[in-house]
C-alpha distance (Angstrom), angle and dihedral (degrees) to the residues before:
residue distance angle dihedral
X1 . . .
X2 3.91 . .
X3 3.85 86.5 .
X4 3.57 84.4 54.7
X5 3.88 100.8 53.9
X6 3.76 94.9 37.1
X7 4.05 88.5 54.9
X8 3.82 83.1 46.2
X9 4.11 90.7 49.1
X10 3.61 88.9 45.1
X11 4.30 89.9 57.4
X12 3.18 99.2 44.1
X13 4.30 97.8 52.6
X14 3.91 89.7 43.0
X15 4.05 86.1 62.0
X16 3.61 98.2 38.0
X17 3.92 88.2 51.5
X18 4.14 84.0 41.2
X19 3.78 88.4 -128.7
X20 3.61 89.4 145.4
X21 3.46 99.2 117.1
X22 3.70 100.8 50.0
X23 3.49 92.8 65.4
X24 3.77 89.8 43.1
X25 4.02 86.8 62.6
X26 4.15 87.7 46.3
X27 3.40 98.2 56.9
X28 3.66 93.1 39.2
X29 3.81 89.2 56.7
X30 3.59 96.6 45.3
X31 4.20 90.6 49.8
X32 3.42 90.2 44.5
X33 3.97 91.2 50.1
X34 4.17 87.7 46.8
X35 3.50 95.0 47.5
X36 3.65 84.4 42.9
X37 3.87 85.5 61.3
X38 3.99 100.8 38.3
X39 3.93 85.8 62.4
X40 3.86 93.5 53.3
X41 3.29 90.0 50.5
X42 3.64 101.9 46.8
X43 3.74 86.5 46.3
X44 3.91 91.7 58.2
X45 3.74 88.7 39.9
X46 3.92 92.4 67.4
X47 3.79 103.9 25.3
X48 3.60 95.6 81.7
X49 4.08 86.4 55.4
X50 3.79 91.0 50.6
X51 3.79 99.2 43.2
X52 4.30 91.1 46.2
X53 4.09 79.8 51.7
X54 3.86 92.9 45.0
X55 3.72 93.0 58.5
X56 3.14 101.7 35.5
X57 3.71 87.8 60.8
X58 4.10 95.8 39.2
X59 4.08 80.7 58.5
X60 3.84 102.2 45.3
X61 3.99 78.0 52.7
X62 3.61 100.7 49.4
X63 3.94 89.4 39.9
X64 4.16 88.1 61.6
């Protein structure tokens, strides 16, 4: 419940100072950094699939 009211507290002196968009541009960079990150790692995630494929083609080509 204290949580609660000091999350509360906190909300209400951000608007009456009109700090609003400040943390707007914080949690824009920080999602923009994460989804910065999630794409990296997706990317290596499937490269090594791709690549293994890539080969394995470029031989069966070279083979014929």
């Amino acid at each position: 419940m204290v949580r609660l009211e000091e999350a509360f507290s906190g909300i209400k002196e951000v608007k009456v100072m009109n700090r609003e968009s400040y943390f707007v541009e914080v949690c824009e960079d920080v999602y923009n950094q994460v989804a910065e990150i999630t794409r990296k790692s997706t990317i290596l995630q499937v490269s090594p699939k791709y690549m293994i494929e890539a080969f394995a083609v470029i031989g069966i080509l070279l083979y014929m």
